[in-house]
C-alpha positions in Angstrom: 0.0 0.0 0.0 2.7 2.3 1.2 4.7 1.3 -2.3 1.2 2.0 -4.6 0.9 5.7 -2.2 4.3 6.5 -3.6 4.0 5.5 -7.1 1.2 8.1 -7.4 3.2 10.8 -5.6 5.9 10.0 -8.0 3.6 10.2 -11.2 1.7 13.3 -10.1 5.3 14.9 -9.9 6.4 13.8 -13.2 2.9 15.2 -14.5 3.8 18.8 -12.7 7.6 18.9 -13.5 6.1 18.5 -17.3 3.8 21.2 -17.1 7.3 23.3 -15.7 7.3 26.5 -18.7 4.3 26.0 -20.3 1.9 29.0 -19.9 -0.3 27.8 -22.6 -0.7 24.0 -20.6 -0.6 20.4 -21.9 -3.9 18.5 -23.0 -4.3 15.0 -21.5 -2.7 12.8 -24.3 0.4 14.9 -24.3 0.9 14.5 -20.8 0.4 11.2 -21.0 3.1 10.7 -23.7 5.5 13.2 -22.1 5.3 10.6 -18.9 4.9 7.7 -20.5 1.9 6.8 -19.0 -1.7 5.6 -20.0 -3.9 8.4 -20.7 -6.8 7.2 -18.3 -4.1 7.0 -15.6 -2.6 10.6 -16.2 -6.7 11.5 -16.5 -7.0 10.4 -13.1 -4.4 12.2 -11.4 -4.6 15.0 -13.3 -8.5 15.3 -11.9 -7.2 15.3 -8.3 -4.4 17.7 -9.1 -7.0 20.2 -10.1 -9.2 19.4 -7.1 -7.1 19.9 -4.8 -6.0 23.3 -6.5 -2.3 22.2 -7.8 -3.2 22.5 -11.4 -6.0 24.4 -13.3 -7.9 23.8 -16.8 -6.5 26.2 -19.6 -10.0 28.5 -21.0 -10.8 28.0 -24.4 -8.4 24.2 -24.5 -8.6 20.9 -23.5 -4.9 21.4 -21.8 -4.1 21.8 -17.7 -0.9 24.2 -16.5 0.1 25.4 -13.5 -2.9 25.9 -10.5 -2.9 28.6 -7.7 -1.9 26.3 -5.4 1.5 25.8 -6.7 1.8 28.6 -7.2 1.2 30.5 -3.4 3.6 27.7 -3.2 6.2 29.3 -5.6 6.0 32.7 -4.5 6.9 31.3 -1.2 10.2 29.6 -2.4 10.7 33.2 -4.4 10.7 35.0 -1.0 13.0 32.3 0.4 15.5 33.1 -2.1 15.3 36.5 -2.4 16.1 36.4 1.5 18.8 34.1 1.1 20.7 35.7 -1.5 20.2 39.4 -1.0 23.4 39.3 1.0 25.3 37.8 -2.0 24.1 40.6 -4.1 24.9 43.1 -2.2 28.5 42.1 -1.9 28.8 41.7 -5.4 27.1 44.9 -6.4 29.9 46.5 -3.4 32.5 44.4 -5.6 31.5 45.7 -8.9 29.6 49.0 -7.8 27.3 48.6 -10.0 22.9 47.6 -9.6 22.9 43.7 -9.1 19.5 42.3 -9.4 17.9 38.3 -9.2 15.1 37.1 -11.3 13.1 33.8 -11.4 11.5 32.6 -14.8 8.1 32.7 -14.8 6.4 31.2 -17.6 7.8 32.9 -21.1 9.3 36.0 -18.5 12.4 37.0 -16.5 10.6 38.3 -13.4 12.7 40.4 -11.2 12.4 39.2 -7.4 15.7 41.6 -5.8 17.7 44.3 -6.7 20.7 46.1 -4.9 20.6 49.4 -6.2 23.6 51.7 -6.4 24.1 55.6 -7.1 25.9 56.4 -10.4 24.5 59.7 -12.3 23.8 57.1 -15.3 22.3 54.2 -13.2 20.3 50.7 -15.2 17.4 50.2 -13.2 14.9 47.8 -13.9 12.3 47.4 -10.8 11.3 44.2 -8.2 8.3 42.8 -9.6 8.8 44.1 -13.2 8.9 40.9 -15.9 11.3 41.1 -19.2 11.6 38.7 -22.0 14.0 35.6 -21.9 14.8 35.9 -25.6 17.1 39.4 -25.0 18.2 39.3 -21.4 20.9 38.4 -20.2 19.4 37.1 -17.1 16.7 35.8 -19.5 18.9 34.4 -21.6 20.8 32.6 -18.5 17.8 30.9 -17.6 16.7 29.7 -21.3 20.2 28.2 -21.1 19.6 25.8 -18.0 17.0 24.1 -20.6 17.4 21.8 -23.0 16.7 23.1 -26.8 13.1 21.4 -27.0 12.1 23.3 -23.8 13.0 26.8 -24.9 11.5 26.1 -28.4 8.6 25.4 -26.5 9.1 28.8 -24.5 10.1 30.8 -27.6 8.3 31.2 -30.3 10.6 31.0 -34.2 10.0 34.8 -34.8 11.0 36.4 -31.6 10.1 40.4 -30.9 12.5 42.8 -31.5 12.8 45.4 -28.7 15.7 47.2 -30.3 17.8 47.2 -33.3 20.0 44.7 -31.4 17.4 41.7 -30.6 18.0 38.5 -31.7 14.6 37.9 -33.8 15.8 34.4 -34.9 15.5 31.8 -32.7 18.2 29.5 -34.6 20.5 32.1 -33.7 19.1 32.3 -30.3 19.7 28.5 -29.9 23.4 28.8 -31.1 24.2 31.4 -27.7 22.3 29.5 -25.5 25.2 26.6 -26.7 28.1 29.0 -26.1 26.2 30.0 -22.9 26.0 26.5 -21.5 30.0 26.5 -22.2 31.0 29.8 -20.7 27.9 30.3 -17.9 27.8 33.8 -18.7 24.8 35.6 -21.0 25.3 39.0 -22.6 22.7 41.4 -23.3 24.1 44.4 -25.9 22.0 46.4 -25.8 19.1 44.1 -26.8 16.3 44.8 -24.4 17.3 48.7 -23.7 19.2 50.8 -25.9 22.1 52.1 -23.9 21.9 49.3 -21.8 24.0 46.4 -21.5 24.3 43.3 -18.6 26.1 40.4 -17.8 24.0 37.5 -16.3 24.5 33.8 -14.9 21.9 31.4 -13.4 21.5 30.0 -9.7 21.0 26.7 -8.8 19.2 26.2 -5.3 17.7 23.4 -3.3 14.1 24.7 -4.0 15.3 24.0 -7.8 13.5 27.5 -8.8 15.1 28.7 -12.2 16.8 31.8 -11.1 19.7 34.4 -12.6 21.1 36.7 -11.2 22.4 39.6 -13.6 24.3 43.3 -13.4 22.7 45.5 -15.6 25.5 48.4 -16.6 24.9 51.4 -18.7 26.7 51.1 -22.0 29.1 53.9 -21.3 30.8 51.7 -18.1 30.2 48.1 -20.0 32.4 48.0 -22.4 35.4 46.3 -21.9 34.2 44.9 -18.5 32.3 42.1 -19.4 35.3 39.5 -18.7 36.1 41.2 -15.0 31.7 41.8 -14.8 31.5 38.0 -16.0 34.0 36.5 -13.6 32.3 38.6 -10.4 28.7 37.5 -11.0 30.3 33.7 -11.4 32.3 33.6 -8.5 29.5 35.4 -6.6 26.8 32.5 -7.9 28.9 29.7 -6.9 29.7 30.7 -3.1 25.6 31.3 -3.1 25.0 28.2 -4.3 27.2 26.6 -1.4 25.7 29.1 1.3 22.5 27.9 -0.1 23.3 24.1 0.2 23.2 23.4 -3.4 24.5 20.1 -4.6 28.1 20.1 -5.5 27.2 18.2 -8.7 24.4 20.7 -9.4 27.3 23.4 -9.5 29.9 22.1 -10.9 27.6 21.0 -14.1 27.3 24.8 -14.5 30.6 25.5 -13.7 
């Protein structure tokens, strides 16, 4: 009995770890093949997932996504981090004196969850709460890169919007810097999001497994030529977080 209890807690997470980045949901027999089970067995735990609030029909489709209740749920994991890190960021935006912010994806968006500000007559300020696209962020851009290709083309659409002249609207090209990304584990934004504005950004891995970047937005007349000493700051910075925080060694040195 205790085994069969277990088995379903194990399914119901493999249904909700595949619904992870998809705003628009999944419909019952893509569930079902994404976790290789039968559809009347997926149909049955996806009913009690919505009854008890964990996941929610999508209006106007036959799919399921995220519910409320995960998501009170994520917003207090968000707040945990936040807490954690804010530390980190401030002494890297003291290391760097520049505005150090951290972000979470949520859904298709980089939502910002902390900033440390700092005074500079030209300052990049962006805004807790405020929510910027993945495609041409460089904390964005961080987090598209802790997915595998399917995932972000499932995040992305081919034709992506062009904020400024700068904006990577392809998303083969996209694809082929999230691959240098995953190599280097630094993301650059020139420019691409916010004319005059440039950023560094890197993700962070933590036990609550939330994808989450933290970046340092720089105005373009103080970026250029900094993004190797920028670049190797935010890095160092993320890895000592990611030990404060208990992160897996494994989990960090994958993204080392």
């Amino acid at each position: 009995m205790v085994a069969s209890g277990v088995q379903v807690i194990s399914r119901a997470a493999s249904i909700i770890r595949s619904l992870e980045g998809r705003p628009n949901g999944l419909s019952l027999g893509e569930l079902a093949q994404e976790v290789g089970l039968a559809r009347s067995t997926v149909h049955r735990i996806v009913s009690a997932l919505v009854a008890e609030d964990m996941l929610a029909p999508v209006p106007g489709n036959s799919g399921f996504r995220i519910g409320p209740g995960l998501m009170r749920v994520a917003s207090m994991s968000r707040e945990w981090l936040a807490e954690q890190a804010h530390k980190g960021l401030i002494g890297l935006s003291q290391e760097v004196n520049e505005t150090v912010d951290l972000a979470v994806r949520s859904a298709d968006r980089a939502l910002f969850i902390d900033q440390v500000a700092v005074t500079h007559r030209l300052q990049a300020l962006s805004g807790v709460g405020l929510a910027f696209p993945l495609h041409c962020t460089a904390n964005g851009k961080a987090l598209l890169a802790d997915l595998d290709n399917a995932a972000v083309e499932s995040l992305v659409s081919p034709d992506l919007e062009a904020l400024t002249e700068n904006t990577i609207t392809d998303r083969a090209v996209l694809l082929d810097e999230l691959d240098q990304i995953r190599e280097t584990g630094i993301a650059i934004d020139r420019e691409e999001h916010h004319l005059g504005i440039s950023a560094v950004g890197a993700s962070l891995a933590n036990p609550y497994r939330i994808p989450a970047a933290i970046s340092i937005p720089v105005p373009v007349a103080r970026f250029s030529g900094r993004e190797k000493a920028l670049g190797e700051a935010l890095l160092h910075t993320c890895r000592e977080l990611e030990r404060e925080l208990g992160t897996s060694a494994a989990s960090s040195d994958a993204k080392s």
